[in-house]
Every structure is written in structure tokens, then in C-alpha cells.
Backbone of each chain as ProteinMPNN parsed JSONL, in Angstrom:
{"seq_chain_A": "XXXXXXXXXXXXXXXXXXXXXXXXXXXXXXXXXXXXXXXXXXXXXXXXXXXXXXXXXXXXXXXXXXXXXXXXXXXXXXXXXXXXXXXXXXXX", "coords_chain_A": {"N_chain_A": [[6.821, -11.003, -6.452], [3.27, -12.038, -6.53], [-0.395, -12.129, -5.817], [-1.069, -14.898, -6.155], [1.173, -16.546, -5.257], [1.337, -15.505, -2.844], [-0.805, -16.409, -1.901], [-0.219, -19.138, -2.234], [1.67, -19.678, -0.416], [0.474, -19.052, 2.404], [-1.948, -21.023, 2.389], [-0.595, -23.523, 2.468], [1.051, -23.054, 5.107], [-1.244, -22.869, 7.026], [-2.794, -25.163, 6.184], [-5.296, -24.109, 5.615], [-7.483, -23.977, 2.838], [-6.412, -23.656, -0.823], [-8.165, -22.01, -2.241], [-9.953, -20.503, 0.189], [-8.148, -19.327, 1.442], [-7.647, -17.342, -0.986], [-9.788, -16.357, -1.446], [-10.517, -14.572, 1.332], [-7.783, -13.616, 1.069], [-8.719, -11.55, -1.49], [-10.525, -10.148, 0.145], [-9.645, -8.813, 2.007], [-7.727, -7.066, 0.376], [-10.0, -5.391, -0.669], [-11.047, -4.734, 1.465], [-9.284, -2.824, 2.23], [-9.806, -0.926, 0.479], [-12.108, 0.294, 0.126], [-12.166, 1.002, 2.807], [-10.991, 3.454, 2.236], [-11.721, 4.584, 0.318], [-13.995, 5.595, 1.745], [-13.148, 7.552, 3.417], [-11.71, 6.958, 5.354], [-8.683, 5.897, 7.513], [-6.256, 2.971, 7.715], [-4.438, 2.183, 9.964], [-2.253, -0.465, 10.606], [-0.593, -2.098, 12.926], [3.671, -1.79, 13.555], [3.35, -2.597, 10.385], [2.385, -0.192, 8.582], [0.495, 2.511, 7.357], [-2.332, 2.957, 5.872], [-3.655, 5.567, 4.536], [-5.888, 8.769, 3.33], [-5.166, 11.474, 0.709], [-5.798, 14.669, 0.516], [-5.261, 15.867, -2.867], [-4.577, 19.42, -4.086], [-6.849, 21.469, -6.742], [-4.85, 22.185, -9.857], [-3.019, 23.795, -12.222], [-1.757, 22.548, -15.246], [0.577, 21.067, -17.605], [0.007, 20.153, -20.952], [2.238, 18.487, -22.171], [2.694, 18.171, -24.752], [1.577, 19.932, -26.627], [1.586, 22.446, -24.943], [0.073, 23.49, -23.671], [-2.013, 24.851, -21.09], [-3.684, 23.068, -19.039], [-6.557, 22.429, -16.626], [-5.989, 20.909, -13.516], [-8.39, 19.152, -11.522], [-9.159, 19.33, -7.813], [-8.25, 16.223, -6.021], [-8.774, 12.998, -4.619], [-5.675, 11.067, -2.832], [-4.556, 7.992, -2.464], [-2.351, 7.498, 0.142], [0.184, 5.156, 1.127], [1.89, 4.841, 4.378], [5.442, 3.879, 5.385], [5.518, 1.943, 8.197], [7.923, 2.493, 10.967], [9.091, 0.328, 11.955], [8.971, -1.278, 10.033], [10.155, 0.0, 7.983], [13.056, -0.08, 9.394], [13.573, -2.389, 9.16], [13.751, -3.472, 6.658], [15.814, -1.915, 5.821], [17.77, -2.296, 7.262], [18.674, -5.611, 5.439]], "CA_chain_A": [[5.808, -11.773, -5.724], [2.344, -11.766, -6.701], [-1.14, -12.897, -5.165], [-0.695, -16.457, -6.184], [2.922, -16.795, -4.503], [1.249, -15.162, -1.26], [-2.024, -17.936, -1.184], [0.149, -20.562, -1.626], [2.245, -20.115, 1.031], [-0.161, -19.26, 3.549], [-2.661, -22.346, 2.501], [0.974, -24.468, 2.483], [1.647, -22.695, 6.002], [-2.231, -22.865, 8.001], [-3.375, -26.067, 6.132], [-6.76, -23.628, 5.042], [-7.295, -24.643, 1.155], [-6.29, -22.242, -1.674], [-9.896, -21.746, -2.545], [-10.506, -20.062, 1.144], [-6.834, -18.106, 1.521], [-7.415, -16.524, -1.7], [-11.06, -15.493, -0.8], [-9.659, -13.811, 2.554], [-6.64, -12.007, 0.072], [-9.02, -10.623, -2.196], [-11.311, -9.212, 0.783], [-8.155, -8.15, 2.598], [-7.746, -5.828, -0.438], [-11.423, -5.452, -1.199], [-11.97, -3.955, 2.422], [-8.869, -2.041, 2.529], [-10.243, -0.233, -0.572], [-13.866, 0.18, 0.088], [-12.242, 2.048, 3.664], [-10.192, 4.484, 2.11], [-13.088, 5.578, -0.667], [-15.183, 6.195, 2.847], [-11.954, 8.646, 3.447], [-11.075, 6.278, 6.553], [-7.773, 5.559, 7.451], [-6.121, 1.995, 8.097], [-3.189, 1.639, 10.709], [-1.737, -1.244, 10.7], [1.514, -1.662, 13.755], [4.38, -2.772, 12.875], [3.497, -2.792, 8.709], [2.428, 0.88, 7.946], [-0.935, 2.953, 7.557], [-2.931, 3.6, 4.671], [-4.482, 6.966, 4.313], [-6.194, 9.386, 2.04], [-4.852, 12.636, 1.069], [-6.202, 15.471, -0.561], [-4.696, 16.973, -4.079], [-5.527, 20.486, -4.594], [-6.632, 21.788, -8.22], [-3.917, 23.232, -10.279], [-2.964, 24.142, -13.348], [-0.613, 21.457, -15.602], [0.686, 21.436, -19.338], [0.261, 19.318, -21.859], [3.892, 18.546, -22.6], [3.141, 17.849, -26.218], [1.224, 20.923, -26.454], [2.357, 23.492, -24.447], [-1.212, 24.066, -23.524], [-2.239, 24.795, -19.557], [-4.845, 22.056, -18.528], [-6.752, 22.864, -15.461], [-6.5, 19.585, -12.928], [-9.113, 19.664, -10.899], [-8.948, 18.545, -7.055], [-8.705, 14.869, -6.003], [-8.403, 12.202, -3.259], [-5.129, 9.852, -3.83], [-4.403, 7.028, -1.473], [-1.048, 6.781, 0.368], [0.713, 4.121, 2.255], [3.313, 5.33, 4.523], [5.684, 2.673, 5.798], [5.922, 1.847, 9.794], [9.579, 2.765, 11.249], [9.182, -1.192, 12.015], [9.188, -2.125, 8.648], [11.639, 1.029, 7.139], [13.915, -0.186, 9.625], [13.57, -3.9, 8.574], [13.863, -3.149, 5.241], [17.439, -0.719, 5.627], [19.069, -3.368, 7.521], [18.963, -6.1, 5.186]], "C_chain_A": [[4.415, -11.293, -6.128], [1.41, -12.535, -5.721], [-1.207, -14.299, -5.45], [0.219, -16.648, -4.843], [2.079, -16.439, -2.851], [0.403, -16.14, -0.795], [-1.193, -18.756, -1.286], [0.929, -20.649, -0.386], [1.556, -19.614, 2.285], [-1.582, -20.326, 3.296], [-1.475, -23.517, 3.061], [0.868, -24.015, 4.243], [-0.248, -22.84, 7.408], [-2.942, -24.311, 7.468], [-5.153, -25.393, 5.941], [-6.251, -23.928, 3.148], [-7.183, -23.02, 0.509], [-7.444, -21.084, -1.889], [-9.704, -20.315, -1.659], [-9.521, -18.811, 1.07], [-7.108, -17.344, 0.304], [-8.721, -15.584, -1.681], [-10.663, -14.547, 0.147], [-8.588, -12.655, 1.895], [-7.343, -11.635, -0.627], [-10.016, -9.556, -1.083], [-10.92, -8.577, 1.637], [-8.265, -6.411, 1.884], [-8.518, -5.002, -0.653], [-11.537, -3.783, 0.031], [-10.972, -2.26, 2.584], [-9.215, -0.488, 1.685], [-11.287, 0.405, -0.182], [-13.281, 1.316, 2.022], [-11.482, 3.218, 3.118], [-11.103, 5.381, 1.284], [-14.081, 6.012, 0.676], [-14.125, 7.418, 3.257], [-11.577, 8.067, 4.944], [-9.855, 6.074, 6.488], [-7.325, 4.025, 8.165], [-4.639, 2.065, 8.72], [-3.301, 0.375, 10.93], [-0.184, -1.84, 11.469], [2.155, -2.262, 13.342], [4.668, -3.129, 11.873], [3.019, -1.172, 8.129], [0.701, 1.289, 7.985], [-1.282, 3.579, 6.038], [-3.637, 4.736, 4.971], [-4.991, 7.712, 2.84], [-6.037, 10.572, 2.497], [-5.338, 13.489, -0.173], [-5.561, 16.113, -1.398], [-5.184, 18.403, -4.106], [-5.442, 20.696, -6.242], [-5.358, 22.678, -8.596], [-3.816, 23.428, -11.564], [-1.631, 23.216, -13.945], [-0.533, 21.827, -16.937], [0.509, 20.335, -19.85], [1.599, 19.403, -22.659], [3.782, 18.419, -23.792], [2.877, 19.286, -26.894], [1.687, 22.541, -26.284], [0.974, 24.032, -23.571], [-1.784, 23.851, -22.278], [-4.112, 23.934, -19.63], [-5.389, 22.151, -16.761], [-6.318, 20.913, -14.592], [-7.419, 19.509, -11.85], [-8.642, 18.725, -9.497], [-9.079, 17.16, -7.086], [-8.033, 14.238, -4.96], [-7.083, 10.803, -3.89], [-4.965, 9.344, -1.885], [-2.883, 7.169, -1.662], [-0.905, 5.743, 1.545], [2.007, 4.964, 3.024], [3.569, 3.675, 5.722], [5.941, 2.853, 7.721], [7.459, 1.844, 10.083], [9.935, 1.474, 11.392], [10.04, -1.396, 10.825], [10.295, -1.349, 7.77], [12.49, -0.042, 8.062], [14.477, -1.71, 9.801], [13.935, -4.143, 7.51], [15.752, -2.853, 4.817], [18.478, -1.854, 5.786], [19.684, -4.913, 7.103], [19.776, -6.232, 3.848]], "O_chain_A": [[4.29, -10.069, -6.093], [1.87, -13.363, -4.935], [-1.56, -14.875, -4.422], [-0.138, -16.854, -3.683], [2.296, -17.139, -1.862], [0.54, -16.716, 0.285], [-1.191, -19.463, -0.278], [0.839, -21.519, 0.48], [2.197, -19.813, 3.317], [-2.325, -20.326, 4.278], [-1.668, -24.241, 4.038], [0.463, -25.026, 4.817], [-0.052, -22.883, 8.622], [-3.739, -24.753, 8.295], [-6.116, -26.139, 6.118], [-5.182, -24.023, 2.545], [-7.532, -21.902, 0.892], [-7.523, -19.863, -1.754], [-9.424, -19.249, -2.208], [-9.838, -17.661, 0.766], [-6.658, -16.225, 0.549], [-8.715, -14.365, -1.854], [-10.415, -13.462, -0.38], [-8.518, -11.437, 2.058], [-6.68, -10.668, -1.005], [-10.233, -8.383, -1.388], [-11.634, -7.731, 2.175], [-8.584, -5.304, 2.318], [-8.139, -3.849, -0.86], [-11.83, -2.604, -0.169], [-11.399, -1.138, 2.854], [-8.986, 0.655, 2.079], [-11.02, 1.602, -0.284], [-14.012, 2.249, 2.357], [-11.446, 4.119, 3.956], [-11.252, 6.591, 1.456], [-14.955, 6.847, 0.442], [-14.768, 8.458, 3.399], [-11.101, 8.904, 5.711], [-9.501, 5.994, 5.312], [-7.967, 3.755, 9.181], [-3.688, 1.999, 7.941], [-4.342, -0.056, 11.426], [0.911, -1.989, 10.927], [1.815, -3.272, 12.726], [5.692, -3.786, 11.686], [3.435, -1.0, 6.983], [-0.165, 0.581, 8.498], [-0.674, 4.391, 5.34], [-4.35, 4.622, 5.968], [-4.672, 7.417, 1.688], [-6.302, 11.037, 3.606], [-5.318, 13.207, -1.371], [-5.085, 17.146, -0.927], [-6.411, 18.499, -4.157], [-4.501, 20.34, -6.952], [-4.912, 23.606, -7.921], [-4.86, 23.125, -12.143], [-0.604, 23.133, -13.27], [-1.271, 22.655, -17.471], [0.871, 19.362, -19.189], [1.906, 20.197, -23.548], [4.886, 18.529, -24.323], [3.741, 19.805, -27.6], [1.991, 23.43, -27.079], [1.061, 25.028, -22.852], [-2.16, 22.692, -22.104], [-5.202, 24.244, -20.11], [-4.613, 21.946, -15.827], [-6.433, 19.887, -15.262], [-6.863, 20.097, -10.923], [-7.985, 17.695, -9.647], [-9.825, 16.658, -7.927], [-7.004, 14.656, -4.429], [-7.238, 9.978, -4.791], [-5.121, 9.877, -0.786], [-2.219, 7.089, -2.696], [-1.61, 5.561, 2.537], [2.89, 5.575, 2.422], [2.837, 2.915, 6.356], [6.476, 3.809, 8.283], [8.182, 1.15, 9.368], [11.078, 1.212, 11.019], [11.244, -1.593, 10.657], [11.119, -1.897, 7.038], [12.681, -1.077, 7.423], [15.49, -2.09, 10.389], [14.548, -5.197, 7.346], [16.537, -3.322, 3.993], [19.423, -2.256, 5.107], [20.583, -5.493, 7.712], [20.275, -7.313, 3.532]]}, "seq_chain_B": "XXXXXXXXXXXXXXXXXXXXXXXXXXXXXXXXXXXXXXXXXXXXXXXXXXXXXXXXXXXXXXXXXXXXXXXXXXXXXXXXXXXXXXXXXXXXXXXXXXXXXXX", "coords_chain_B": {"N_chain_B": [[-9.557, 3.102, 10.911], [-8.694, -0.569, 12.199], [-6.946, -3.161, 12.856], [-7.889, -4.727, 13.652], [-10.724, -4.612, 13.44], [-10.511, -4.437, 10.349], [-10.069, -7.116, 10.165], [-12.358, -8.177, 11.122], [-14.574, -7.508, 9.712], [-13.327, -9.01, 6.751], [-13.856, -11.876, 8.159], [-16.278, -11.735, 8.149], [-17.4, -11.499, 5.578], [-16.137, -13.553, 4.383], [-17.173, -15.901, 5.708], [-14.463, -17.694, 6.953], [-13.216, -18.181, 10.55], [-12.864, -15.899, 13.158], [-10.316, -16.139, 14.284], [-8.948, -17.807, 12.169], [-9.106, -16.203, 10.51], [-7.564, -13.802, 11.781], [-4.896, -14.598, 11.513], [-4.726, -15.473, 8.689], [-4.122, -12.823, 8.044], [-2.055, -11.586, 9.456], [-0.044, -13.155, 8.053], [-0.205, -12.484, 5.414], [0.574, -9.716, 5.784], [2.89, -10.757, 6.731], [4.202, -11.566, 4.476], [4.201, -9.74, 2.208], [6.302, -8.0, 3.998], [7.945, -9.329, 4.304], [9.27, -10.461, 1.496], [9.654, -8.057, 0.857], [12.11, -6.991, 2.176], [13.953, -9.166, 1.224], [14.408, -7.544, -0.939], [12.519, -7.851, -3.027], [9.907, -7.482, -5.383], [6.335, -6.684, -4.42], [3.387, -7.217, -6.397], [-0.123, -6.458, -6.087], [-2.962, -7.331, -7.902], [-4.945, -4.647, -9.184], [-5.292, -3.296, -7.0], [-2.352, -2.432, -6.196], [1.104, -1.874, -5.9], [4.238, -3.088, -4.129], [7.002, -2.23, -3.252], [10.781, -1.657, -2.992], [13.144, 0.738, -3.395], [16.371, 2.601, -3.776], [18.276, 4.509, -1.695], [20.447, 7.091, -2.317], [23.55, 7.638, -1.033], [24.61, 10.138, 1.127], [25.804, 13.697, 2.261], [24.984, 15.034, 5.442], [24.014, 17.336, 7.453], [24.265, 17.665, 11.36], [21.603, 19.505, 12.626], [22.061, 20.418, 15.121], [25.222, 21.084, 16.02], [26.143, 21.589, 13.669], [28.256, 19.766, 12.56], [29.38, 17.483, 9.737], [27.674, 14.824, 8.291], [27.693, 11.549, 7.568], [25.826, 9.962, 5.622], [24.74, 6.807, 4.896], [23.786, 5.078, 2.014], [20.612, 3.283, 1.626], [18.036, 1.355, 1.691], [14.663, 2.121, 1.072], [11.59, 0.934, 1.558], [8.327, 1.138, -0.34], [5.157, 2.229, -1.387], [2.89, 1.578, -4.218], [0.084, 3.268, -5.323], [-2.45, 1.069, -7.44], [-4.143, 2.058, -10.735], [-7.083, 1.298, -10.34], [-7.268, 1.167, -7.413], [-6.65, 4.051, -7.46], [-8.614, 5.364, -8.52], [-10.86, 4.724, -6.974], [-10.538, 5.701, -4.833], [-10.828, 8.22, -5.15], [-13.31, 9.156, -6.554], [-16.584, 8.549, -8.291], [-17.331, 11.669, -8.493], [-15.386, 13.633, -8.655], [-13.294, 12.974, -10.87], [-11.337, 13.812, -12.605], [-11.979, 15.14, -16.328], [-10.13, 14.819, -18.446], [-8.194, 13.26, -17.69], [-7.706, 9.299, -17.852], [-10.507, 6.962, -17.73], [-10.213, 4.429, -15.398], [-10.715, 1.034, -15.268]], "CA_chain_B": [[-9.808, 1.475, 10.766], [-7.446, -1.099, 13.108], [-6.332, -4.343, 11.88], [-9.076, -5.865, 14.291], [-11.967, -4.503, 12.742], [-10.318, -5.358, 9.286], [-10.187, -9.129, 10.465], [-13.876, -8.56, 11.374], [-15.204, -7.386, 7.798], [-12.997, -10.228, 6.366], [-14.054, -12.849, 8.508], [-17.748, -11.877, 7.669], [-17.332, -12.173, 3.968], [-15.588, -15.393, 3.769], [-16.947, -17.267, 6.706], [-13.486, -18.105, 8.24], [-13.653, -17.847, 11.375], [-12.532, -14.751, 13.65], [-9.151, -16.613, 14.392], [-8.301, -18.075, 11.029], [-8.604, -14.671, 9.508], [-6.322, -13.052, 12.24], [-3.97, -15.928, 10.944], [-4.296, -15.261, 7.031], [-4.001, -11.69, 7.724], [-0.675, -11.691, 9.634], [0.853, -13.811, 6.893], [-0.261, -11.708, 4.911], [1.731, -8.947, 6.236], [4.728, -11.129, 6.6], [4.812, -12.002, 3.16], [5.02, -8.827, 1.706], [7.388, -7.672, 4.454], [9.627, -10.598, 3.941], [9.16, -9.607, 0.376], [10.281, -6.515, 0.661], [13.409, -7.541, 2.989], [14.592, -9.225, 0.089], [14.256, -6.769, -2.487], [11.688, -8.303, -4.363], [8.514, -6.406, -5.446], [5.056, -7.511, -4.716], [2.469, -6.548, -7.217], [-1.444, -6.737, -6.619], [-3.396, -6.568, -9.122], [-6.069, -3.772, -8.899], [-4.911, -2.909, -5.769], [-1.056, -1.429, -6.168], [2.747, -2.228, -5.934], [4.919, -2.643, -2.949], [8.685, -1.771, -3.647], [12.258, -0.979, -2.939], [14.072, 1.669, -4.026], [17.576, 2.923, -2.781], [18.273, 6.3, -1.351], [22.015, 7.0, -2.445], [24.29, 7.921, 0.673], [24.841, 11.574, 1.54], [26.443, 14.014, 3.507], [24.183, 15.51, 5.756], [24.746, 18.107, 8.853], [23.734, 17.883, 12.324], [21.684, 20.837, 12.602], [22.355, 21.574, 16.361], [26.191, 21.141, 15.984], [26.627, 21.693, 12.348], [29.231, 19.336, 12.388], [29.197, 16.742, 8.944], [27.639, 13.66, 8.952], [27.735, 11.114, 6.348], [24.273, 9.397, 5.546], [25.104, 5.817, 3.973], [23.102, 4.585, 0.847], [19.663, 2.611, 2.361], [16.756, 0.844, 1.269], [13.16, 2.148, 1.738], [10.067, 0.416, 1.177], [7.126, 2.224, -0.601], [3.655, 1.454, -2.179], [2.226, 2.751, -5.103], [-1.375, 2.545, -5.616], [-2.606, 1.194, -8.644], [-5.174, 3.449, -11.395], [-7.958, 1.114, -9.97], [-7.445, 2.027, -6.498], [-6.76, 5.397, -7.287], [-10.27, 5.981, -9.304], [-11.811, 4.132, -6.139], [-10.522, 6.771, -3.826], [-11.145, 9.741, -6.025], [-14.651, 8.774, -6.406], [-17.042, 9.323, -9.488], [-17.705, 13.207, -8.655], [-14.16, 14.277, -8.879], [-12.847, 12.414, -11.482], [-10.908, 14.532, -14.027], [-12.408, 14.857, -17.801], [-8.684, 14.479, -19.759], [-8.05, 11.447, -16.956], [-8.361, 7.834, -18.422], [-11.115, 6.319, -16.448], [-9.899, 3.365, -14.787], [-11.969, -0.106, -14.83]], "C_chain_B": [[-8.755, 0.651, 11.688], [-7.461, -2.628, 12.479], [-7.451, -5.256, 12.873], [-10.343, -5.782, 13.729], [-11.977, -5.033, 10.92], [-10.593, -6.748, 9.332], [-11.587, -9.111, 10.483], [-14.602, -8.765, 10.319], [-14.79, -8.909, 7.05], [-13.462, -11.533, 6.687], [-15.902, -12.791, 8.311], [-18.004, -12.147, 6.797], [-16.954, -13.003, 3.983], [-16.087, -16.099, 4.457], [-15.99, -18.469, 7.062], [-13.921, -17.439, 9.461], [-12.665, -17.034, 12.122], [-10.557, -14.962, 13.345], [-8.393, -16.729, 12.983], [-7.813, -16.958, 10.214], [-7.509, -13.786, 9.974], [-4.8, -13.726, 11.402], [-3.385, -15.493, 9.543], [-3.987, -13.613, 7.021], [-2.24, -11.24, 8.262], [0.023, -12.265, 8.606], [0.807, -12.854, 5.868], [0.882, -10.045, 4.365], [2.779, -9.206, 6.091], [5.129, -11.355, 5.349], [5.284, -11.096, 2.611], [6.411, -8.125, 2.614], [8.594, -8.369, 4.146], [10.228, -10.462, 2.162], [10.303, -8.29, 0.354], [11.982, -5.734, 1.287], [14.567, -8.013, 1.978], [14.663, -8.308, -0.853], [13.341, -6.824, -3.193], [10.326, -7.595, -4.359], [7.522, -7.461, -5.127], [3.917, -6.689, -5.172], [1.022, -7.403, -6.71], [-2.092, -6.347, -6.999], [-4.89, -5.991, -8.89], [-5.783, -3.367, -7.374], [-3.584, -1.698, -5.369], [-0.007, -2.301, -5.688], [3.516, -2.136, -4.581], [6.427, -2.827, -3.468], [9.393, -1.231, -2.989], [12.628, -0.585, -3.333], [15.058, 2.192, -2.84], [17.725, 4.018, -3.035], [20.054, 6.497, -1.288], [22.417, 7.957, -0.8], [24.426, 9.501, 0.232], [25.205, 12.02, 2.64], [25.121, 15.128, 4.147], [24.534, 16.481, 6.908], [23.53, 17.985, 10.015], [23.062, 19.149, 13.079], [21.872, 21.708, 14.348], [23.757, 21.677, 16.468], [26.986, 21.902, 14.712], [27.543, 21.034, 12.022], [28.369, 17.833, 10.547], [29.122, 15.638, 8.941], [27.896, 12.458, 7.51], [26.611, 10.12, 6.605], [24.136, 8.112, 4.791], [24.081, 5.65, 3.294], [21.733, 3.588, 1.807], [18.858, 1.734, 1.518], [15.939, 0.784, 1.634], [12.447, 1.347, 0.861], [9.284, 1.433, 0.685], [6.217, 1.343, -1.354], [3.08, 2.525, -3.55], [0.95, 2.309, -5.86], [-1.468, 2.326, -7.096], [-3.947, 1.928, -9.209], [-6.828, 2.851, -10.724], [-8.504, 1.74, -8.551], [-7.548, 4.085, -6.392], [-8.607, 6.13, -7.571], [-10.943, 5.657, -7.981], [-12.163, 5.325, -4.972], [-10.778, 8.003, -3.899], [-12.927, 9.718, -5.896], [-15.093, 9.382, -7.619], [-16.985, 10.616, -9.667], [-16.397, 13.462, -8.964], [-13.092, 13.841, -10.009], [-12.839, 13.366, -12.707], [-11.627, 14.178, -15.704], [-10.874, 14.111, -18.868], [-7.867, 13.491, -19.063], [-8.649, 10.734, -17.664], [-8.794, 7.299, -17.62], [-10.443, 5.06, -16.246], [-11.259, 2.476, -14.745], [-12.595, -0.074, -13.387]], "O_chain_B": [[-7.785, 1.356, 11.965], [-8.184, -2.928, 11.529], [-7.686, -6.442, 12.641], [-11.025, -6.789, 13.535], [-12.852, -5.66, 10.324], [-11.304, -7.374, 8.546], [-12.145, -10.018, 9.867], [-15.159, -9.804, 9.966], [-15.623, -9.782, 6.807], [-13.544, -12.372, 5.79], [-16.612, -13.795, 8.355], [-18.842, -13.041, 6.686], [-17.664, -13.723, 3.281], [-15.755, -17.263, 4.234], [-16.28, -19.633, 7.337], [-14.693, -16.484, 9.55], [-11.5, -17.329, 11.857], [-9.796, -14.324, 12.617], [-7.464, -15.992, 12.654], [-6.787, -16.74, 9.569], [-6.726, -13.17, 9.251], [-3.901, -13.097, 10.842], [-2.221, -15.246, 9.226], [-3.604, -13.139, 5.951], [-1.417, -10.689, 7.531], [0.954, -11.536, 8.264], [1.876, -12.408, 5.451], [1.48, -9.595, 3.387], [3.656, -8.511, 5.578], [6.328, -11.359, 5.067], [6.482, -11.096, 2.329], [7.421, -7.774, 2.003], [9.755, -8.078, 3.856], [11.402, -10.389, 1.798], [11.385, -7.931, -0.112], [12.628, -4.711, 1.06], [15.693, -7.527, 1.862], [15.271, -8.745, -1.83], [13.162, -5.959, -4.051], [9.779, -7.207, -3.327], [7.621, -8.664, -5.367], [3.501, -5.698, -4.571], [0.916, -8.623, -6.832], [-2.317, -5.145, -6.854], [-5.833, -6.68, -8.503], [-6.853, -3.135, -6.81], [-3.624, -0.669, -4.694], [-0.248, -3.367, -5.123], [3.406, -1.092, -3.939], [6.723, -3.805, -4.153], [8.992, -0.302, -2.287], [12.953, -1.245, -4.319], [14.869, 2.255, -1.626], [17.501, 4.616, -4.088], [20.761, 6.1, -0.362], [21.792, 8.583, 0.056], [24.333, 9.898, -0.929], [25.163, 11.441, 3.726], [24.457, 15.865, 3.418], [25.67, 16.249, 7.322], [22.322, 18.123, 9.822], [23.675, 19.772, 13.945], [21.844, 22.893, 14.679], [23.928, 22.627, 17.231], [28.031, 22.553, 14.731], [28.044, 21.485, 10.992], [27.193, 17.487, 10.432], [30.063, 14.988, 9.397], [28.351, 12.92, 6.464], [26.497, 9.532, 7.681], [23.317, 8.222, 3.879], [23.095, 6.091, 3.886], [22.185, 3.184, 2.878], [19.37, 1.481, 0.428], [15.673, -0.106, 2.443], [12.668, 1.136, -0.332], [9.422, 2.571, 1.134], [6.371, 0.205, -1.795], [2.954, 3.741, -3.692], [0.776, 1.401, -6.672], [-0.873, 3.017, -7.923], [-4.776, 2.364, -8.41], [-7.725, 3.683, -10.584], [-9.508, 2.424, -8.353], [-8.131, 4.924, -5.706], [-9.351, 6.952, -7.037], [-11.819, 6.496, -7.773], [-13.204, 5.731, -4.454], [-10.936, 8.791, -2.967], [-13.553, 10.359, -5.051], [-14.527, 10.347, -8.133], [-16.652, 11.02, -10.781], [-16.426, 13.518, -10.193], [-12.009, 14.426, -9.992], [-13.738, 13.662, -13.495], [-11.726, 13.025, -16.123], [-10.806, 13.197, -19.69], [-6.955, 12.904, -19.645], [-9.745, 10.981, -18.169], [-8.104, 6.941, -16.666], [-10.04, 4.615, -17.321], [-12.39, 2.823, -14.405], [-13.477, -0.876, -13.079]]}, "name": "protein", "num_of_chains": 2, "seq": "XXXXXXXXXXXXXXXXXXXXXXXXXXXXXXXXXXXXXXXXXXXXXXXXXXXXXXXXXXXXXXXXXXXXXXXXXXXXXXXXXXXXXXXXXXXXXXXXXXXXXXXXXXXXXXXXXXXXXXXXXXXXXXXXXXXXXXXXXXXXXXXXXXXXXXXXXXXXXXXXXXXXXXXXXXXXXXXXXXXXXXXXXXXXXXXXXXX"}
């Protein structure tokens, strides 16, 4: 499923035009983005919560190498899923 | 952030109105859930991946009994951001040298 497949069936399903629904899904994404770089977190009930979590620096190899590469800290984004939706998921 | 103040932002940028956006944003939700019910992946792009993967069955123990349990085979959901989001959340300052910047 991609963003196509998702505007059409909610223009198909509210009678709002593609145009508009796909405006709305890109600022959906847009915003969820733009809160997580502020280091905000997004709960969402029922579908899961986005968060940001901190990496610490470490030390890695270059597998071709052999040669220790520092990595320095960094912020990654996770999703974790709502027990809702795990347990929506398991039972089909 | 709460899924009401999301609707708010949204419904300011697009000029739908408060309602409509609650509307496209639930569907939203359901799609990939329903998505993800089936099996089927949903990819967006610059954004990240939502997927199924199966957790093979195992035996597991009850740790206040110790007695043996058996843990059948499942199917979780997971997300995995993509390199755009990731760079977004990292932010210019921290952004590794021997990392490939992301658009």
C-alpha cells in the first residue's frame, strides 16, 4: 500500500477530492516529522506513539576494513505499536 | 503531541476544516491498520515503512511457577523510519561525517 492507494480511498470514502486528501496526507506526515525534530513525542490511542530516542556515541568497524570508526551520538525516531493494534495485528 | 493538536496543525495548512481533518486523519489510521491486518506493507515515501514480520513460536516459562509454556508463532506490526526522516530527527549538528546525507 502506498500514499496513492490511501488518498483514493479516503477521497472515494468522505467525497473530499484527491487534490485536498492528499494535501492533508502529506501534512499528516509533514507535521508528524517537523514534531519529532522538536524532540516531541506523538501518542496516538489505539494506533501507537511516535517518539525520539537518543543513540549514544560508540565505536563501529568498517567491515571491509577492519578499521574502528568512531559514531558519534544521534537522535533516531521510533514508533512503538499500541497493544490495540499488536493485538489486532496477532489475531488475524 | 495528541492526535487533536495534530488535526489542528493539519487543518491550518490545508484549510479543511477542523472536522474534515479529524475524518481524513482517522482513515488514515485505519488504512494502514487494515493494512497491516492483512499483511501487506505500507510504504511512505520520505517518511518510513509500516510492516509485518512473524515472531516464530517458542517455549517460554512462567517465571513465578516455572512451569513450560508454549508461545505460538504471531504477527507484530513495526515501522521503520525512512533516511529522510531519520536525518530530520538527527538534525544538522549531529549528523555523522562517514553518514550519507539524506535529501
Amino acid at each position: 500500500m502506498t500514499k496513492q492507494d490511501i488518498v483514493e480511498d479516503i477521497a472515494l470514502r468522505t467525497g473530499l477530492t484527491k487534490k485536498e486528501v492528499a494535501e492533508a496526507v502529506e501534512l499528516f506526515l509533514k507535521k508528524i516529522g517537523e514534531a519529532l525534530a522538536e524532540g516531541k513525542h506523538l501518542e496516538i490511542r489505539g494506533f501507537g506513539t511516535f517518539k525520539v530516542k537518543e543513540r549514544k556515541a560508540r565505536m563501529a568497524r568498517n567491515p571491509r576494513t577492519g578499521e574502528a570508526v568512531p559514531v558519534p551520538e544521534r537522535r533516531v525516531p521510533v514508533f512503538k505499536v499500541s497493544k490495540v493494534l499488536k493485538d489486532r495485528v496477532a489475531l488475524t | 503531541m495528541t492526535k487533536a493538536e495534530l488535526v489542528e496543525l493539519i487543518a491550518q495548512g490545508s484549510g479543511l476544516s477542523k472536522k474534515d481533518t479529524g475524518v481524513v486523519v482517522d482513515l488514515i489510521l485505519e488504512n494502514i491498520s487494515r493494512a497491516l491486518c492483512e499483511g501487506d506493507k505500507v510504504e511512505l515515501r520520505g517518511f518510513g515503512s509500516f510492516k509485518v514480520k512473524e515472531r516464530r513460536s517458542r517455549k517460554a516459562r512462567n517465571p513465578r511457577t516455572g512451569a513450560s509454556v508454549d508461545v505460538p508463532s504471531k504477527l507484530v506490526p513495526y515501522f521503520k523510519a525512512s533516511n529522510e526522516l531519520k536525518a530530520l530527527v538527527d538534525g544538522p549538528s549531529s549528523r555523522g561525517t562517514s553518514a550519507p546525507a539524506a535529501q
